[in-house]
N, C-alpha and C positions, 0 to 999 in steps of 0.2 A: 504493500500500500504506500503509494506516496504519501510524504510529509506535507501534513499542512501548518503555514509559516507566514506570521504577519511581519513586516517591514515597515521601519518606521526610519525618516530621513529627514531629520530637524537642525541638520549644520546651516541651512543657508533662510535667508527670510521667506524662500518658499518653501513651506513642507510638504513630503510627500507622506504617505499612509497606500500600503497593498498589501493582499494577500496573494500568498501563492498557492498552490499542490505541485508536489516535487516540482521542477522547474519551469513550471506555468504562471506566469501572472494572470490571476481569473476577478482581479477589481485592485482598481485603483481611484485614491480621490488628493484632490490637492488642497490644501491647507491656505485659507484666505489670508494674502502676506500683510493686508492692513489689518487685519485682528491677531492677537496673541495666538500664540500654538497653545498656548496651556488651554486655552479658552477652548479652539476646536477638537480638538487631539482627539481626547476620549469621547466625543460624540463620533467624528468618524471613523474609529475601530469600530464600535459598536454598531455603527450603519454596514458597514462593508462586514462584520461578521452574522448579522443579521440575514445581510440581501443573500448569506452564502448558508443559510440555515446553521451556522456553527457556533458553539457555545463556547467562548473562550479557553473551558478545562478541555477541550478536543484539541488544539493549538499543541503541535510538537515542538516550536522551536520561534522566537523572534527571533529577529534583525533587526540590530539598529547602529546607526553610523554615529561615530564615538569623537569626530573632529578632526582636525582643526575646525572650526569655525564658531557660527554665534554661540557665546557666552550661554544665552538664556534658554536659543532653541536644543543645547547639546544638553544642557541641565533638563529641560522639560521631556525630551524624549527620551535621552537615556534612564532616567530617572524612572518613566513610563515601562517601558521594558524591563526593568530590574523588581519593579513591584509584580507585573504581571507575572512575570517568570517563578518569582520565590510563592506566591499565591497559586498557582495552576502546574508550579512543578515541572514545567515547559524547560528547553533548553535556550540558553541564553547565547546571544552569540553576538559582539561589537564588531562592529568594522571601519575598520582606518578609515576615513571619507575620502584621501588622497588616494589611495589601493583602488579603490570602486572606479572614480572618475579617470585613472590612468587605463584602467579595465575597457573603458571607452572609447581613446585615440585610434586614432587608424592605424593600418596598419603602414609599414615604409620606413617610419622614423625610429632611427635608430637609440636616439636618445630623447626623454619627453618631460620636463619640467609641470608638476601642475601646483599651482600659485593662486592663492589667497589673500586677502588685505588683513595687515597684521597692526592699520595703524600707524600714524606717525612717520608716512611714507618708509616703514618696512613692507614687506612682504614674508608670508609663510610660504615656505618652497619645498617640493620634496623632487628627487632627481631620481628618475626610470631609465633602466635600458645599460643602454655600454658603459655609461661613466654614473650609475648610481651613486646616491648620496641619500643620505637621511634627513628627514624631516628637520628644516632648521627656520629662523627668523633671519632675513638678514635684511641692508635697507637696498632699497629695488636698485639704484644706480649700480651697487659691487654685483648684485646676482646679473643686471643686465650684462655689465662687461664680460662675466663669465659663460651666459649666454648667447653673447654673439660670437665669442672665440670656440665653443663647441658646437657653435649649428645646432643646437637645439629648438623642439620642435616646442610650443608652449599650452598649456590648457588650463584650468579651473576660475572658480571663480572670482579669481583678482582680475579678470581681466574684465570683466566690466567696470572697472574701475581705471582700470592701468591700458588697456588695448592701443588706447591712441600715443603712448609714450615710450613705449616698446618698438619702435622702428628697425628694422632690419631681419628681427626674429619669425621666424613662421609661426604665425596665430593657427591654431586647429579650428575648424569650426563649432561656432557657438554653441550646436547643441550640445558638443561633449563638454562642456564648462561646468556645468552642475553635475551633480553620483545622481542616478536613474534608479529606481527601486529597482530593474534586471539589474543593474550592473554589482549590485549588493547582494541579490540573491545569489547570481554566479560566486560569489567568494562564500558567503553565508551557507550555500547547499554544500557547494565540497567539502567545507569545514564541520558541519551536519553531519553527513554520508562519514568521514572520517573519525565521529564522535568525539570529537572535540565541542567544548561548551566553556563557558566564562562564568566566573562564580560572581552569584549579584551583590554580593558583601564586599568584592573587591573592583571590579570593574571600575572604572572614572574616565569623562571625558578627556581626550587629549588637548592636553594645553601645553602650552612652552613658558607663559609668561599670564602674569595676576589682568584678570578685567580690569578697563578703565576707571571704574570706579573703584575696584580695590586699591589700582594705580595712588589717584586721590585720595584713599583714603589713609595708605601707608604716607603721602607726603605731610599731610595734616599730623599724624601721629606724632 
């Protein structure tokens, strides 16, 4: 019997919400980016588990994308997945939000930067391919230079932000800029299938550096 598997993708100000059966997307809904995630979230699980006749304890396994990105949407969703999980007994399973949307490039490019706004004109960068690198902050002008002497191919959500200041570098197309509830699935099933799961007492979104208000708060201190 295929797994059945809700996905939840709250890094970026649009969220996604689907369910899968083994690696089928059978509903998907997108989360309204002028109103809070906390606010929609748990009405559309329970709409998409509803239309699918299934009762949350039937749920083999979430997915949920664990960051870089928004502060509040990574706390409300992962957060979401870590109650449901420990409640209904399901397996839990984060996923790097960078992993997914690198999951997405075309194929050709040898090496693939995918880039986030990290703020304070840095950038969140993680390096795929020939000349990996791990997930780092760094500020866009040092990562550009190093990106135009590698030919690097570029994607994620910083470039709605950055696209027009990046000259010379290959922009991927726009749709692979945001993680795709398949492209989460794709990592989230294999890692299912292979029984691996994340303990919800330990799991935490990936940060590198304190929210801008913690920022503020630690200067006042």
């Amino acid at each position: 019997m295929q797994p059945r598997l809700l996905i939840l993708e709250t890094s970026h100000r649009v969220g996604k919400v689907a369910l899968a059966q083994g690696d089928a997307i059978i509903g998907e809904r997108t989360l309204d980016e002028s109103r809070r995630h906390a606010r929609d979230l748990a009405p559309a699980i329970q709409e998409l588990l509803r239309a699918q006749g299934w009762p949350a304890r039937t749920l083999d396994g979430v997915i949920a994308g664990r960051g870089p990105g928004s502060y509040t949407g990574l706390r409300v969703g992962l957060m979401s997945a870590k109650t449901l999980a420990y409640a209904t007994g399901c397996t839990l399973l984060a996923i790097d939000t960078f992993d997914a949307i690198y999951q997405q490039a075309p194929t050709g490019h040898p090496t693939v930067d995918v880039i986030a706004d990290a703020q304070q004109n840095n950038i969140y960068v993680q390096r795929f391919g020939t000349h990996a690198e791990p997930l780092r902050i760094l500020p866009l002008d040092r990562w550009l230079e190093s990106a135009l002497a590698l030919r690097v191919a570029v994607t994620g959500p910083g470039l709605e932000i950055f696209a027009d200041r990046i000259g010379g570098v290959t922009v991927l197309p726009a749709e692979t800029w945001l993680p795709t509830p398949a492209s989460m699935l794709r990592i989230g099933l294999e890692r299912y299938r292979k029984g691996e799961r994340d303990d919800p007492f330990v799991v935490e979104p990936l940060y590198l550096r304190a929210s801008s208000a913690e920022e503020k708060w630690q200067k006042k201190a």
